[in-house]
N, C-alpha and C positions, 0 to 999 in steps of 0.2 A: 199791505205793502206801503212804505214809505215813499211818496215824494216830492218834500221838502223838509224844513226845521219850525215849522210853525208849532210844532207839539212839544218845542222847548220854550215854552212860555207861561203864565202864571195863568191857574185857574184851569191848564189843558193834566189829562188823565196820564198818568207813568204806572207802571208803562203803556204807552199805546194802544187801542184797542185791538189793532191789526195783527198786535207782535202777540198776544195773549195765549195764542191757539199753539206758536212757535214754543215759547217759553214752557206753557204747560208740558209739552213733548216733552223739551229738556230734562225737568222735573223728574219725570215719568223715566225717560235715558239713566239718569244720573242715580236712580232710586235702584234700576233694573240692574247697571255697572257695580254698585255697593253691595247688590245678593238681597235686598230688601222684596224680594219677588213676593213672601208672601202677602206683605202689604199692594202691593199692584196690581196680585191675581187675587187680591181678596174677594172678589163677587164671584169670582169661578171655583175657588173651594168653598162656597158655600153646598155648591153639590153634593160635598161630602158630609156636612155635618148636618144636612136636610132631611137625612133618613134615618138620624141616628137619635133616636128617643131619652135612651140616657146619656147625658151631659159627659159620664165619665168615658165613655165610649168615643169621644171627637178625636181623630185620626189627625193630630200634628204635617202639616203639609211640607213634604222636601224637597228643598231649594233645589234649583238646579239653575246655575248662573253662566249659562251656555254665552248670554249675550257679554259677558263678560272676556270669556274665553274670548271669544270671535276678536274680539278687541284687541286683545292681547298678542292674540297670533296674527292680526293684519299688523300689529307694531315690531314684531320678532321680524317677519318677515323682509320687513323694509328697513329696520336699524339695526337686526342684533348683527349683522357685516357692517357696518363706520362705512359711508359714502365717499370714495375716494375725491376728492374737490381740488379742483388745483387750475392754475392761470396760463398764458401764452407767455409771456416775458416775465422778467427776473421781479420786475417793479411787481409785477402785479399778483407775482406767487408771493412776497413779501409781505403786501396786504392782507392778503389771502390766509396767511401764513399767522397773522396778527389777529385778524377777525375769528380765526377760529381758535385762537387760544384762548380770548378772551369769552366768546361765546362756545356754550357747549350745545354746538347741533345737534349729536346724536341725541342727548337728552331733549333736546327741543322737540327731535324730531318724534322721538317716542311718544312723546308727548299730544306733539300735531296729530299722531298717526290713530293715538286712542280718542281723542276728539273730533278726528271725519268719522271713525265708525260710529262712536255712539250720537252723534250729533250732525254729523252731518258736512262741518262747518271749524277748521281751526283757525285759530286769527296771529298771525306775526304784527308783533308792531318795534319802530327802527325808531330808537331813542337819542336824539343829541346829549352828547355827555356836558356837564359841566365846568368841566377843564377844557379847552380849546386842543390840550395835546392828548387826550384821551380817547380811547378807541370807541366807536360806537355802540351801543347796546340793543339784541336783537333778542326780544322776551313775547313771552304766549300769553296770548289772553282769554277767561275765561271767553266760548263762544256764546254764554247767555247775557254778556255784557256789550255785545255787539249789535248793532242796527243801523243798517244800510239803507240812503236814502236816494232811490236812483229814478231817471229822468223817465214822466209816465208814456212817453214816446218810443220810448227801448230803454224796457229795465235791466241791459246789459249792460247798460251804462251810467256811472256811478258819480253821483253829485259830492256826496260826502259820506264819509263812514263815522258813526258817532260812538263812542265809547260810556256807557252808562251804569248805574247800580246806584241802588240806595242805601242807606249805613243808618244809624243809630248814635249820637253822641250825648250822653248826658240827659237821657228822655228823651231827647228831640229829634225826629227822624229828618235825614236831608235825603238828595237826589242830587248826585254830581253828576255833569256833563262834561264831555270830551270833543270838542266836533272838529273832525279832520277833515279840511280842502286840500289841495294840490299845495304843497308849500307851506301850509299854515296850519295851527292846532289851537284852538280857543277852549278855553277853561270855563263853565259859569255853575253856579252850585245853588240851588232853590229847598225854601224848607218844604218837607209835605202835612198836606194837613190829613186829618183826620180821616175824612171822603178819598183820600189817597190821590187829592188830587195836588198838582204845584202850589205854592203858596209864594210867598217874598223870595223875591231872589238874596240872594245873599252877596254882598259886594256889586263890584263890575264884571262884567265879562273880561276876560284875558284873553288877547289874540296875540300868539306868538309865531315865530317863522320856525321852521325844522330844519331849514338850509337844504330839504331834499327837492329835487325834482317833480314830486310825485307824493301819492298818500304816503303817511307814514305807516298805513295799517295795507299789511297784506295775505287777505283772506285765501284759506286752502280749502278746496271744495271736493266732496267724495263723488259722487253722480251728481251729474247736475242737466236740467232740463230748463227746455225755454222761458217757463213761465215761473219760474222760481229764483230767486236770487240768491237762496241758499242750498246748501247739498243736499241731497237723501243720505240718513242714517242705514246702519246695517241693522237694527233691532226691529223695527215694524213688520219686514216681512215675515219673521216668525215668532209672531204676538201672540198669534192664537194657538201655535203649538207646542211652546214652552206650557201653558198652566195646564193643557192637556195630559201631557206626558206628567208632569206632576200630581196631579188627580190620579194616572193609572199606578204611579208606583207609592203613592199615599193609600191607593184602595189596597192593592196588594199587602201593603203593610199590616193593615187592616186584617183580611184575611187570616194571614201569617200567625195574627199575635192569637188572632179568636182560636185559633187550633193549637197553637204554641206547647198548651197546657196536657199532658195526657190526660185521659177519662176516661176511668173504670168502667167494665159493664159485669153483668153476671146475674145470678138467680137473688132473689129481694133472701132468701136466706143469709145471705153473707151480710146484711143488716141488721143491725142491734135498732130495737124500737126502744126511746124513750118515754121518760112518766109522761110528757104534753103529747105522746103521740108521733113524735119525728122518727125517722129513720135515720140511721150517724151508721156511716161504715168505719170501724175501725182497722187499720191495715195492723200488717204484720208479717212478720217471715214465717208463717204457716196459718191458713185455714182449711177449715176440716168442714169442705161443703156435703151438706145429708143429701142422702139419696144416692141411687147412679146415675138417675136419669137430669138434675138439675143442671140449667146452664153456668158450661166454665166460666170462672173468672179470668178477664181478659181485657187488653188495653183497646180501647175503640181506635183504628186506624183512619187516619184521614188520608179521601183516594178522591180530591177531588181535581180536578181538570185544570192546569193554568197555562194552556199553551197560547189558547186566544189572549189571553194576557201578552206575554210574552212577544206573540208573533203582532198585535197592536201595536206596544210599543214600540218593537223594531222595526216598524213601518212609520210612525212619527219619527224615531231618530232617524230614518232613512230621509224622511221631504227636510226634516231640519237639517241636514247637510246637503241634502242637494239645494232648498233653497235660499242658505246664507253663500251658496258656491263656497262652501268650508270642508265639505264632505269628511276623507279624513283626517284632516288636521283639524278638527276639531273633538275627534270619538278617539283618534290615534288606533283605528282598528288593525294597521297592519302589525304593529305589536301583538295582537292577539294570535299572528298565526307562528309566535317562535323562534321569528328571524327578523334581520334589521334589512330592509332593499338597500338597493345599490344606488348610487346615484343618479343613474336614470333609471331606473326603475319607480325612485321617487319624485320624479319629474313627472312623469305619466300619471304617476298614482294625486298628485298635486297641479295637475295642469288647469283645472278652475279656479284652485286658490290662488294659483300664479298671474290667470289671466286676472281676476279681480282685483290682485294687488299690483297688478303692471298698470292698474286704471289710476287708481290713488298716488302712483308714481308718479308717474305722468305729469300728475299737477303740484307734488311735492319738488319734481326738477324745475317747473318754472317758479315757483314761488321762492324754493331757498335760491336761486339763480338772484332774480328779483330783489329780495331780501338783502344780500350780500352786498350786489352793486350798490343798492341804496345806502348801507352803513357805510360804503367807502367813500360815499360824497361827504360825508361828514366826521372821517378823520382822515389826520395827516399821511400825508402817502399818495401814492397813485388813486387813481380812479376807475372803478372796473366799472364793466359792461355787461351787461345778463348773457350777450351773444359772446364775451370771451369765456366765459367761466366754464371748466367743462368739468361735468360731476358724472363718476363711475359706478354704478350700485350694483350689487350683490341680489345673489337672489334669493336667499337667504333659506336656503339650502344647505345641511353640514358638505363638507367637499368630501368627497370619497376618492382617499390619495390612489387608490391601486385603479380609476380611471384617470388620474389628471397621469401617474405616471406612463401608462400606457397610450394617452397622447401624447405627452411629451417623449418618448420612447422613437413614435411615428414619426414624430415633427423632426429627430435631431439622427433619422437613420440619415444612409449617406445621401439619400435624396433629400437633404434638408430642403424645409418650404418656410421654415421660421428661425428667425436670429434667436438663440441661445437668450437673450436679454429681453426680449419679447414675451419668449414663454414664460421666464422667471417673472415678468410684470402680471402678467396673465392667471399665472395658474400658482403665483407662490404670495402674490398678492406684494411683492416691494415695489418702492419706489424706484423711478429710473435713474438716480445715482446707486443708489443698492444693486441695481440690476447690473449695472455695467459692472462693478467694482466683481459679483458675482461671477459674472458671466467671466470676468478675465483673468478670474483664480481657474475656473473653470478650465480654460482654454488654456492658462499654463500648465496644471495638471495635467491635462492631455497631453500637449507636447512632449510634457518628462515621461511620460509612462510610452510613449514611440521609441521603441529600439531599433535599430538599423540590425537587416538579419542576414548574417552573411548567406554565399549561396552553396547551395550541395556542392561538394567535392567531388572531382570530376569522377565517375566509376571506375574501378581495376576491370582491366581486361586478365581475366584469368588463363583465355588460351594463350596470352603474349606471353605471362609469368612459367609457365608450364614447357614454353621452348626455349626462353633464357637460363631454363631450370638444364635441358636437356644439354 
């Protein structure tokens, strides 16, 4: 753990010693995210080729790039519905209005959202533009370029965020620095020598102001615990049973091919002996085996047992979904039974993946909240606030119209409980000029479709007609 910038100096080791153990993870994350598994579970298939005498017999290990999925679906989850985001007054939906055209959240967020899980850790940073009348820029940074230097008193509290990597120019390797205070971002760039340690700095340091109130860099964190500054990733806790499930359907495979082949059995008559001495079966569409009593020829049947197989694995994919809390949105097993659920059926059937990803929300609301106010201090226009911003999110869920109709159905009998313009905001997902404009096509339609219905004609008395008759 970092706390202070003494280790941005000549002669000190980059990265850090502390950060080492972090970075290597990453590595490791980033290898597992790309399907590279067999490189990372390579000590664990060595199990498979440790029994296997002939070379040509080594059983190819199949990927299975679960922690990837996992990734992908905590990012569906949270962006593939666009978070509604919008302001208290005209000024400040304006900016709002502006900051998001120019910036593309939803890709940001995707972005953010596959860097907590494999990492642990996504970093926003709020850029002053170069034009004075220019909007400000809100862009992602890798999180292995990130390090946090926070006060050893409470390291929940943050001295400075430094932005780092080393680069390569013309043979010569450097190490750039970023180091962001409250307000301020300084620049300094040192060559590295050989030992990998700092060498000459290169120029002066540049200390420039950001015009913001606050860091320019703001970290998004997945689980986070007291003693750590950074998130927990989603890939460690099932480390050890991705290479598992791997090895059983690499053995399987195995298996499979060794029997693959049919093989002949029958009486050593149906053998031709050669001059060295070999026996060579020659097939054919007829042999004419001697005797009565010699054994038929017949294909050898393979009857051997793989249900322990089977029922192993589906006991590994069973803890890998319970313990990524992915369960089936990761296997997609209710596809398997024929039919699509209902939308609350798929609530129920996703209620761990929902809770885990209402976790990651959580801090995606305060961060992009965060984020946004800070780029309006530094373009023209209003000034927002993290407490005015209010962001709507999805739950990223397909909607299943023949429940939202059926509440909306409830809501708009004659005991209405919701204005017509509410539910359209609610369950058709517009905005509240769409809504009104909606709702009062609506409400004129109704109107014209009310006919005034005269009323029954008064009845004939038939005995009065019967004595007028008389």
């Amino acid at each position: 753990m970092l706390h202070d910038t003494s280790w941005i100096n000549r002669g000190q080791e980059f990265p850090p010693t502390s950060e080492i153990a972090r970075l290597t993870l990453y590595r490791k994350n980033k290898m597992l995210y790309d399907g590279r598994t067999d490189e990372v579970y390579k000590q664990h298939h060595t199990r498979l080729d440790s029994r296997v005498a002939d070379p040509n017999e080594l059983t190819f290990p199949q990927k299975l790039t679960y922690q990837r999925k996992i990734s992908l679906k905590v990012s569906d989850f949270l962006f593939m519905e666009p978070p509604k985001i919008s302001g208290d007054t005209d000024a400040e939906k304006t900016m709002l209005t502006e900051l998001l055209k120019t910036n593309d959240i939803k890709k940001l967020g995707r972005m953010g959202a596959i860097d907590t899980s494999r990492y642990g850790t996504a970093v926003l940073k709020i850029t002053k533009p170069k034009d004075d009348t220019a909007i400000a820029k809100i862009s992602i940074v890798p999180p292995q370029h990130l390090f946090i230097v926070v006060d050893p008193m409470d390291i929940k509290t943050v001295i400075a965020y430094v932005i780092a990597f080393a680069y390569e120019s013309n043979g010569i390797k450097y190490a750039s620095f970023e180091v962001h205070t409250k307000g301020y971002r300084e620049n300094v760039t040192f060559k590295i020598r050989q030992s990998g340690r700092l060498g000459l700095k290169q120029g002066k340091a540049i200390k420039l102001p950001t015009g913001l109130t606050d860091f320019a860099i703001v970290p998004i964190q997945n689980v986070e615990t007291s003693d750590s500054v950074y998130g927990d990733d989603d890939y460690q806790d099932i480390d050890t049973l991705v290479p598992e499930l791997e090895i059983r359907k690499a053995q399987m495979s195995r298996i499979l091919d060794k029997f693959a082949d049919p093989m002949l059995q029958g009486d050593i008559s149906a053998l031709k002996r050669e001059i060295d001495g070999s026996y060579v079966f020659y097939g054919g569409n007829f042999y004419n085996r001697k005797g009565k009593d010699g054994t038929p020829l017949e294909y050898v049947v393979w009857d051997a047992a793989m249900e322990s197989h089977f029922s192993h694995m589906n006991g590994i994919k069973q803890d890998i979904g319970d313990i990524s809390e992915m369960g089936a949105a990761i296997f997609n097993d209710y596809e398997k039974m024929g039919n699509v659920p209902s939308g609350e059926a798929l609530k129920r059937l996703y209620i761990n993946v929902l809770a885990k990803v209402a976790r990651v929300r959580e801090n995606f609301d305060t961060a992009l909240k965060k984020a946004l106010a800070l780029a309006s201090e530094i373009t023209p226009g209003a000034t927002l606030t993290a407490d005015k911003i209010s962001i709507t999110w999805g739950d990223g869920l397909p909607n299943d119209k023949k429940e939202q109709a059926e509440i909306m159905q409830m809501r708009s009998a004659n005991s209405r409980t919701k204005p017509t313009k509410e539910m359209l905001m609610e369950f058709d997902g517009l905005s509240e000029a769409d809504a009104e404009t909606q709702a009062a096509a609506i409400e004129e339609e109704s109107a014209g479709d009310m006919q005034v219905i005269p009323p029954d004609p008064e009845p004939i008395d038939d005995e009065v007609d019967d004595e007028n008759d008389e």
